[in-house]
GUKOL-511913 format. One line per field, with one value per residue: x, y, z of N, C-alpha, C in turn; residue number from 1. Coordinates in steps of 0.02 Angstrom, whole numbers. Layout:
REM residues N
n.u = [X, ...]
n.v = [Y, ...]
n.w = [Z, ...]
ca.u = [X, ...]
ca.v = [Y, ...]
ca.w = [Z, ...]
c.u = [X, ...]
c.v = [Y, ...]
c.w = [Z, ...]
seq = [NUM, ...]
REM end
This chain:
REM residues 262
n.u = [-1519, -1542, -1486, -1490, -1462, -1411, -1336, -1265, -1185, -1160, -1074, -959, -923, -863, -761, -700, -671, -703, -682, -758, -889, -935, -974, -1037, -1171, -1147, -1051, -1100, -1209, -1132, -1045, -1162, -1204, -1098, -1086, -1035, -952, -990, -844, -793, -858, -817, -667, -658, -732, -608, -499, -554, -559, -427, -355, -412, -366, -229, -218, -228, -129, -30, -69, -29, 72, 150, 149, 200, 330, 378, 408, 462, 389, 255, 313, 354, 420, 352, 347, 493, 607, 676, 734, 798, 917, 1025, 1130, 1061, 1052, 904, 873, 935, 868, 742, 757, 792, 693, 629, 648, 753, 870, 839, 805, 915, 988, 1065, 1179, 1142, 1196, 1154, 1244, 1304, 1275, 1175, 1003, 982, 881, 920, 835, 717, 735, 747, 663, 535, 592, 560, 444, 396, 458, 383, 257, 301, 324, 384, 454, 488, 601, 615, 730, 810, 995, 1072, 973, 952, 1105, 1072, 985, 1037, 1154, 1082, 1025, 1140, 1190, 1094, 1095, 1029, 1054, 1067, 931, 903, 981, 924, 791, 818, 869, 769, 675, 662, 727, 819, 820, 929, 953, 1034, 1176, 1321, 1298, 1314, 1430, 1519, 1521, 1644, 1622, 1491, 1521, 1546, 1468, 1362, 1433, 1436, 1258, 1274, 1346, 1278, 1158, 1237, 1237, 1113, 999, 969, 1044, 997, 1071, 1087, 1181, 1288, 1419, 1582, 1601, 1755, 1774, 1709, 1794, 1801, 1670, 1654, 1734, 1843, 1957, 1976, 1882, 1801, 1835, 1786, 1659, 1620, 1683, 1576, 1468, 1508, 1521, 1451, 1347, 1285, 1299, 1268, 1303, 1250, 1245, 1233, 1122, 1050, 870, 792, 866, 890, 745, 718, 806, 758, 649, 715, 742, 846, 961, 923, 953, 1061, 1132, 1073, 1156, 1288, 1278, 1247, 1374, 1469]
n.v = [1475, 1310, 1153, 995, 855, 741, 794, 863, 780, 708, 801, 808, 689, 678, 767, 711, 728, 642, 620, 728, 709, 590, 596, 703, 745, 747, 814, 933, 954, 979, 1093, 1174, 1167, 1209, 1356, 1407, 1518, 1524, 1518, 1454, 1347, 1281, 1276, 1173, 1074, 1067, 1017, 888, 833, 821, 757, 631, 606, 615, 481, 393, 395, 371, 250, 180, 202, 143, 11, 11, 26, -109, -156, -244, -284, -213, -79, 78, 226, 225, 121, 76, 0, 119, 127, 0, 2, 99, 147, 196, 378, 459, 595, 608, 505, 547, 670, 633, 559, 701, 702, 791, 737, 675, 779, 844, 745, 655, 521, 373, 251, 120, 11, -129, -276, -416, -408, -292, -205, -114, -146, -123, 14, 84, 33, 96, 246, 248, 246, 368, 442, 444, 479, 611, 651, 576, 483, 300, 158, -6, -142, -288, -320, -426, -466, -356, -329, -487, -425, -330, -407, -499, -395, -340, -457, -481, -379, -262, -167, -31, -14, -65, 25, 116, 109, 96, 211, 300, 305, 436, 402, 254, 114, -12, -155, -250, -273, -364, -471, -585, -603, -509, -561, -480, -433, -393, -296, -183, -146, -130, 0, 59, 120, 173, 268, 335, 391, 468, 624, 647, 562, 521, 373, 248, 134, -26, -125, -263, -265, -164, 19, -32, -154, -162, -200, -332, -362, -326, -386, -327, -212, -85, -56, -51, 83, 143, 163, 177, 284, 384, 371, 421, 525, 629, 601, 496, 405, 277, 192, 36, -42, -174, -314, -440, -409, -528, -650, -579, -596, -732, -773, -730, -797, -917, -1011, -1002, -1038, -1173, -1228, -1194, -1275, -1394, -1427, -1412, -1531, -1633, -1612, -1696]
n.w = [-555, -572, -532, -550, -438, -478, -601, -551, -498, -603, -688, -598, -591, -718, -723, -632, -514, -391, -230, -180, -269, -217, -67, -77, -22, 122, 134, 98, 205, 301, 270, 289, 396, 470, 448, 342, 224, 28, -13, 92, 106, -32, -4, 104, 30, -81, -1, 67, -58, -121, -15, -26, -159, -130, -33, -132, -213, -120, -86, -196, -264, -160, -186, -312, -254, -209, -76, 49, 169, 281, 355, 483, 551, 699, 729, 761, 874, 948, 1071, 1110, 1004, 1050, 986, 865, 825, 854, 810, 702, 619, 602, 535, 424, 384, 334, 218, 148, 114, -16, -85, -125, -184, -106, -30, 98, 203, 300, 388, 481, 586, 541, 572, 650, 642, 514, 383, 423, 448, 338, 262, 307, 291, 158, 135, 197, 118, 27, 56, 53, -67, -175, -281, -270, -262, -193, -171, -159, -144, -215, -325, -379, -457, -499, -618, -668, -721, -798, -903, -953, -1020, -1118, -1204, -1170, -1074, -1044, -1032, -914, -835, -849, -786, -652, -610, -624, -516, -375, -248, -231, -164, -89, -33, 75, 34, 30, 92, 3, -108, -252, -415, -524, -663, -611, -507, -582, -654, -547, -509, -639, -610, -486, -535, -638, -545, -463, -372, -422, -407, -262, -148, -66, 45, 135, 236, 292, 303, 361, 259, 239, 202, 89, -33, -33, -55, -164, -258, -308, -289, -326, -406, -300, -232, -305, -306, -179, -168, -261, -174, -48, -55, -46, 92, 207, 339, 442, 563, 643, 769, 910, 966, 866, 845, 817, 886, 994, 1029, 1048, 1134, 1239, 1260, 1282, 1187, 1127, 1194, 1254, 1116, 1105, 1219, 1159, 1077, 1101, 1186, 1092, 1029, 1103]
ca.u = [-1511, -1581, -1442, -1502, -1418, -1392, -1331, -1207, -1154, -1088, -1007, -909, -884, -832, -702, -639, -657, -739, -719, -815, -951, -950, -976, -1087, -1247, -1123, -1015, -1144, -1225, -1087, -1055, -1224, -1213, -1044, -1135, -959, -969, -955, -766, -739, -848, -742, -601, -684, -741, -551, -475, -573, -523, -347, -348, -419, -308, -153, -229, -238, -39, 11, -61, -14, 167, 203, 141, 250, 406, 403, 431, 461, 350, 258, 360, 357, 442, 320, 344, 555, 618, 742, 760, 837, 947, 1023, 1169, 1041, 1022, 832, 850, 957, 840, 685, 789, 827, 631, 605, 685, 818, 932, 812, 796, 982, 1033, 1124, 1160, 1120, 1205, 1148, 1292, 1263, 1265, 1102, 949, 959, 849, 931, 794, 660, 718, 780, 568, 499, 617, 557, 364, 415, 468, 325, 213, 334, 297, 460, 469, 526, 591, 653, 764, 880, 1069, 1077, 911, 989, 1157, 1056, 928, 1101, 1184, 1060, 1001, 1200, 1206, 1049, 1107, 983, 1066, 1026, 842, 896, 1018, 867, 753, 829, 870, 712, 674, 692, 760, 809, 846, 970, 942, 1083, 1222, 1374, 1258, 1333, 1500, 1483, 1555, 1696, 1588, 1419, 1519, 1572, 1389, 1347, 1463, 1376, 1191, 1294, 1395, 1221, 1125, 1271, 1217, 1062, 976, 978, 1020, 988, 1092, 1092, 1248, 1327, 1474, 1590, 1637, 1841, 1758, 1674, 1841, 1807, 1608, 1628, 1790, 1880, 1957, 1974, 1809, 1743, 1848, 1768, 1595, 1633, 1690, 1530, 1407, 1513, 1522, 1355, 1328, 1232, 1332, 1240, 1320, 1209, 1257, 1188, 1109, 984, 809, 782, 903, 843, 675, 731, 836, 695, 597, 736, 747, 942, 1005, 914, 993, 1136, 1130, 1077, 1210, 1343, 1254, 1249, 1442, 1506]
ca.v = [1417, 1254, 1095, 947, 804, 664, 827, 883, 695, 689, 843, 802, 633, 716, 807, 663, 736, 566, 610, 760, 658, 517, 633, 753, 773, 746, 903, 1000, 956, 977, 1186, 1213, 1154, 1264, 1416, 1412, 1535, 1493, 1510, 1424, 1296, 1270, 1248, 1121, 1036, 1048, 957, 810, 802, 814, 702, 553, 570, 581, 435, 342, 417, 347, 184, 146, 215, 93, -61, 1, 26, -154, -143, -321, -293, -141, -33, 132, 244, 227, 33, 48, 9, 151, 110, -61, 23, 159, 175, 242, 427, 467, 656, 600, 476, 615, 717, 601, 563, 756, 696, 822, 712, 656, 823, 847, 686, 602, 440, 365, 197, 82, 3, -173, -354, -452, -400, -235, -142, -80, -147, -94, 93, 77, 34, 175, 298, 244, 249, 430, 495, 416, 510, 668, 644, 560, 427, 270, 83, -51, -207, -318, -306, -473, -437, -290, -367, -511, -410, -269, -439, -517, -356, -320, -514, -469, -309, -199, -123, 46, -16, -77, 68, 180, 106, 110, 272, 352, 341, 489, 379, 197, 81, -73, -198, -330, -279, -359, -530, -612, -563, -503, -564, -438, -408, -368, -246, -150, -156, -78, 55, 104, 130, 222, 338, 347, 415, 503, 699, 658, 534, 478, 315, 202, 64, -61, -183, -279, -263, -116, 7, -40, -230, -174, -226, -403, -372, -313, -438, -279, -145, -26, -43, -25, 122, 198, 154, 209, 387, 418, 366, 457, 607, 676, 540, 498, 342, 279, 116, 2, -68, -222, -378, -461, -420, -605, -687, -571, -637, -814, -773, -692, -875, -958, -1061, -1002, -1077, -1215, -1247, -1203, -1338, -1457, -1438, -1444, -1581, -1679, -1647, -1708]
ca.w = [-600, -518, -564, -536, -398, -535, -665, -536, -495, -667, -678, -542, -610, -772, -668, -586, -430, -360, -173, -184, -276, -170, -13, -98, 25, 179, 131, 78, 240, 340, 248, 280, 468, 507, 425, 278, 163, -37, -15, 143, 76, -111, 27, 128, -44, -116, 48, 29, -122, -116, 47, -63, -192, -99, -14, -174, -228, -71, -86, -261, -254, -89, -216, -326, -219, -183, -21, 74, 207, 318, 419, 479, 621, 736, 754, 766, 953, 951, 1145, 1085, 955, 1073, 950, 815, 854, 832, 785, 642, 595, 616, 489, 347, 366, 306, 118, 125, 80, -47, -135, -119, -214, -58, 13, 148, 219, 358, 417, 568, 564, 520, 638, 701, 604, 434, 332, 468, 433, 237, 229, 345, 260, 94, 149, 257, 55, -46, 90, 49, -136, -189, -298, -213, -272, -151, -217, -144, -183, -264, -364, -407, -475, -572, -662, -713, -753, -856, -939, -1016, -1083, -1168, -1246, -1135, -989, -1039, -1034, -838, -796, -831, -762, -584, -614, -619, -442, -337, -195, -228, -104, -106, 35, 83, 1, 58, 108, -54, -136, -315, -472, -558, -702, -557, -490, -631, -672, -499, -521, -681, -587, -440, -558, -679, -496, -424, -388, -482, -367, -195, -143, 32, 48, 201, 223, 348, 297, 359, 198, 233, 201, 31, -78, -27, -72, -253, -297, -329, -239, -365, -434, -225, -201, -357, -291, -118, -181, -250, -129, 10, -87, -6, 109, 292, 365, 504, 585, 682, 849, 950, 946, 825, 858, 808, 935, 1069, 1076, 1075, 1216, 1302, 1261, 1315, 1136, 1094, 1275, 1242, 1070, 1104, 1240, 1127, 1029, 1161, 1226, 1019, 1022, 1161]
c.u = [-1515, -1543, -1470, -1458, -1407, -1342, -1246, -1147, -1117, -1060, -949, -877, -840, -758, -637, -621, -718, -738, -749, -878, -970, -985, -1012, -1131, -1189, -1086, -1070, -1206, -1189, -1062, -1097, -1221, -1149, -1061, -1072, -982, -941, -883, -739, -778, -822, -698, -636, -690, -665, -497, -506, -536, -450, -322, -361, -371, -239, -166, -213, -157, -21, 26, -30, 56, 206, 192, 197, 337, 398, 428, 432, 410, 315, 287, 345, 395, 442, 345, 427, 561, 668, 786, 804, 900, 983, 1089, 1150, 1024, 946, 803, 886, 924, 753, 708, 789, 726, 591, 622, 706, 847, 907, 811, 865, 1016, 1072, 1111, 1166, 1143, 1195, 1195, 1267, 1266, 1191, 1060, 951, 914, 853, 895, 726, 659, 736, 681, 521, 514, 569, 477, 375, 421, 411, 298, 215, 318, 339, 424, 519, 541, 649, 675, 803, 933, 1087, 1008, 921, 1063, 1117, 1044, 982, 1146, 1161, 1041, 1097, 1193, 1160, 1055, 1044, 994, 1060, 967, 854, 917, 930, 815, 762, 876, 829, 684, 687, 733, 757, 855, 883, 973, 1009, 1139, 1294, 1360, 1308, 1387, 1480, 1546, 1603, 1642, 1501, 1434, 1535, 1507, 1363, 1374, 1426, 1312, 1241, 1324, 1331, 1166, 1149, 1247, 1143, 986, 983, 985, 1005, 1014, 1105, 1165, 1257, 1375, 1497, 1640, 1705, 1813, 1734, 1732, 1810, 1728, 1619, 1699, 1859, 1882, 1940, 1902, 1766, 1767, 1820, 1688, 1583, 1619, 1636, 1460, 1436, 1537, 1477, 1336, 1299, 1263, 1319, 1263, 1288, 1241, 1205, 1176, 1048, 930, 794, 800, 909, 810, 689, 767, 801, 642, 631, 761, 807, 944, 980, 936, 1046, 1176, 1148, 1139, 1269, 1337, 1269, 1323, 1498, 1519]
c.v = [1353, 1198, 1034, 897, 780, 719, 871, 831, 708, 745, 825, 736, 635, 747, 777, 686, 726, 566, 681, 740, 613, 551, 692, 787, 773, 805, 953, 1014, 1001, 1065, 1215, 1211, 1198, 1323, 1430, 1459, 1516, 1479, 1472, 1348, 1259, 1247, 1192, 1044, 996, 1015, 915, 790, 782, 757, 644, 545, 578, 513, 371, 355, 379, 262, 144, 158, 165, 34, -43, -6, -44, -188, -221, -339, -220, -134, 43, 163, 219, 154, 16, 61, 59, 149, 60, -42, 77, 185, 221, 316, 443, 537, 636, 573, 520, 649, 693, 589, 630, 753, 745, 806, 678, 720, 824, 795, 639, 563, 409, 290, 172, 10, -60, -234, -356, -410, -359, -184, -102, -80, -113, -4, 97, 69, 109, 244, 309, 263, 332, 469, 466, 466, 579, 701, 612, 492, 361, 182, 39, -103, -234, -328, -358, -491, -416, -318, -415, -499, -358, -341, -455, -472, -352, -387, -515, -423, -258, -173, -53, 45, -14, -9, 141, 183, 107, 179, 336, 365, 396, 439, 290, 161, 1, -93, -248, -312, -307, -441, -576, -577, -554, -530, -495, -404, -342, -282, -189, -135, -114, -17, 88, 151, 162, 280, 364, 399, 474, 591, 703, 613, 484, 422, 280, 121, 28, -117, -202, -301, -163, -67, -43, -118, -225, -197, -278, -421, -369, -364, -392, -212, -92, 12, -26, 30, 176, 226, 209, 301, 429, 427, 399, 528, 648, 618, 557, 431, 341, 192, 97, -45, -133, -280, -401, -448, -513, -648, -660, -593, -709, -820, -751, -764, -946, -1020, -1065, -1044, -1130, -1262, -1260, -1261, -1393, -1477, -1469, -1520, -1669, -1693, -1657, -1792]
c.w = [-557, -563, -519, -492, -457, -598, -613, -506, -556, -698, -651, -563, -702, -758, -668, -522, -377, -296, -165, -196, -211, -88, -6, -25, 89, 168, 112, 148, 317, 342, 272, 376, 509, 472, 383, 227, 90, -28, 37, 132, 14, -67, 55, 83, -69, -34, 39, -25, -137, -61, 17, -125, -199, -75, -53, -194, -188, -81, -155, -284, -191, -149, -273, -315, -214, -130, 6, 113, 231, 341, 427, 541, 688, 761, 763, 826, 943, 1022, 1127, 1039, 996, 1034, 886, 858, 815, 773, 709, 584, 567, 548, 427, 330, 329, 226, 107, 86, 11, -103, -166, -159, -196, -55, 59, 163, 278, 359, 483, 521, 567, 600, 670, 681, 549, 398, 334, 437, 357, 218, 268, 330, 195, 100, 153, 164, 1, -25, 56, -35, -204, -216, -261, -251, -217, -198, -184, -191, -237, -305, -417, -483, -521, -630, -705, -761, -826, -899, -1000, -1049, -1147, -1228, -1213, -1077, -987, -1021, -937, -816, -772, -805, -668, -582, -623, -559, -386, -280, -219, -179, -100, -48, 47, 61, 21, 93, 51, -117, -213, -364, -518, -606, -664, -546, -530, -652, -618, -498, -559, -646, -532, -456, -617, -612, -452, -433, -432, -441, -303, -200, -84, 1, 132, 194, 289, 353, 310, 274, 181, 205, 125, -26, -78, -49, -145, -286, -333, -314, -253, -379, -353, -215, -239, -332, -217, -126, -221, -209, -40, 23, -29, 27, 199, 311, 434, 524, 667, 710, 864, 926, 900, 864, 872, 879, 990, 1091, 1077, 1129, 1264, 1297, 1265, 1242, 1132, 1153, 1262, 1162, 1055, 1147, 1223, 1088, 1049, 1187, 1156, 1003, 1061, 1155]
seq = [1, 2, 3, 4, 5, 6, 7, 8, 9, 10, 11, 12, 13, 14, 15, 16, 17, 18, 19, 20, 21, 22, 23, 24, 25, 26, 27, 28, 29, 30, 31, 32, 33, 34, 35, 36, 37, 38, 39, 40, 41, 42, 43, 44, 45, 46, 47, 48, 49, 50, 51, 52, 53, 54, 55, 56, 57, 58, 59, 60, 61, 62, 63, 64, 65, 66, 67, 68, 69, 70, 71, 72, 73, 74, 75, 76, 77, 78, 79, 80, 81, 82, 83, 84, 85, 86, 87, 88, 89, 90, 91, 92, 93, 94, 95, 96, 97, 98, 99, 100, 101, 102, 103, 104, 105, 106, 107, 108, 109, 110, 111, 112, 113, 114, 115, 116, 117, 118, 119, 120, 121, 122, 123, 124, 125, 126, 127, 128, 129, 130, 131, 132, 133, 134, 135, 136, 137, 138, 139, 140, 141, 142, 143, 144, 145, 146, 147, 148, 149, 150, 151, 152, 153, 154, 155, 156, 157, 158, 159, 160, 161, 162, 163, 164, 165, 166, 167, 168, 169, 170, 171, 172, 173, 174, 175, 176, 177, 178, 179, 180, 181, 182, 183, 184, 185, 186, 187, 188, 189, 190, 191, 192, 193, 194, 195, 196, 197, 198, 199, 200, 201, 202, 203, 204, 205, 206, 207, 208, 209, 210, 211, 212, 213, 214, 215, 216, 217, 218, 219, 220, 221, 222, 223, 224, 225, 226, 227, 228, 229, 230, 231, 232, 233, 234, 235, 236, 237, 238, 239, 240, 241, 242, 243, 244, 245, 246, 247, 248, 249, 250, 251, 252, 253, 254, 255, 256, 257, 258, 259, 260, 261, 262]
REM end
């Protein structure tokens, strides 16, 4: 039976399995040139395929995570960081704790890297096949605020509740309103055992009373995110205010300053 190029083009584009098409004469070149039989070329065929549209999963699940910026492993100094342990960090990248429902807190004042790995994690489980949304804490907190004055916080709760892994940036940056946190609680006791979360802070927990405006309501919060939890507290000095001390800018500011109030 003799099928025509242009008649097996749109089969295939019938399909929807567009990098097969697209790559046609080069795989069929490529079978014919490693002497593949039918079956080891079908396999050959169905990698491609699968390779482009994970490719396309990948890329279109990071645009939706939201992510702030790139990051990934590869690019965190862990030399600089020698309080993060690596294998730990290696581990949480396998989305264990992702299948599992745990949570995961990064712990450190401003600039050591919490947000750096809170994004490389989140990339590390898109890859994995994990649903993924990033948000900052006071984001977070508005969009739960304004959704209850509206009468739609079920519409919000559930919607940051569909994520296999969601990720809360800052928390602890900006103290929350009584009502906020009572509101956060919800989405932590709506996720608890059901979906992972990653939160960054730089605040230590014993400090989270004084974040949510209420103890009670932090100790409630607390007890379920350290139910099943990964508490990793970050050591050291700002990235940031390293390299200005390596360019000499802080000393010279700080100078000036000394120098303005004198």
């Amino acid at each position: 039976m003799e099928i025509s190029h242009d008649h097996l083009v749109a089969m295939l584009t019938r399909l929807k399995l567009t990098a097969i098409r697209d790559q046609l004469d080069s795989l069929v070149d490529e079978a014919a040139r490693r002497e593949l039989t039918i079956r080891e070329a079908l396999g050959l065929f169905c990698e491609r395929e699968i390779a482009r549209k994970d490719e396309r999963r990948i890329e279109m699940s990071i645009g939706l995570a939201r992510f702030p910026y790139v990051r990934d492993l590869a690019g965190f100094d862990f030399a600089a960081q020698p309080s993060i342990d690596k294998g730990q960090i290696r581990e949480l990248a396998t989305g264990r704790f992702i299948a599992n429902g745990e949570a995961v807190l990064f712990l450190g004042p401003p600039g050591v890297g919490k947000t750096h790995l809170a994004v490389a994690l989140g990339r590390e489980a898109i890859v994995a096949g994990y649903t993924v949304l990033f948000v900052p804490a006071p984001a977070l907190v508005a969009q739960l605020a304004k959704a209850h004055g509206e009468g739609r916080l079920e519409e919000r709760l559930t919607h940051y509740s569909k994520p296999r892994l969601l990720i809360v940036d800052e928390l602890g940056y900006l103290p929350f309103e009584p009502d906020a946190a009572h509101l956060f609680f919800q989405l932590v006791s709506r996720r608890y055992e059901r979906g992972a979360m990653l939160v960054t802070s730089n605040r230590a927990v014993g400090e989270w009373g004084s974040v949510f405006g209420d103890p009670v309501v932090a100790t409630a919060i607390l007890d379920r995110l350290l139910h099943h939890s990964h508490v990793i507290t970050v050591r050291g000095d700002s990235y940031r205010l390293r390299e200005k001390r390596r360019s000499g800018l802080l000393k010279a500011a700080v100078a000036s300053g000394q120098s303005g109030s004198a």
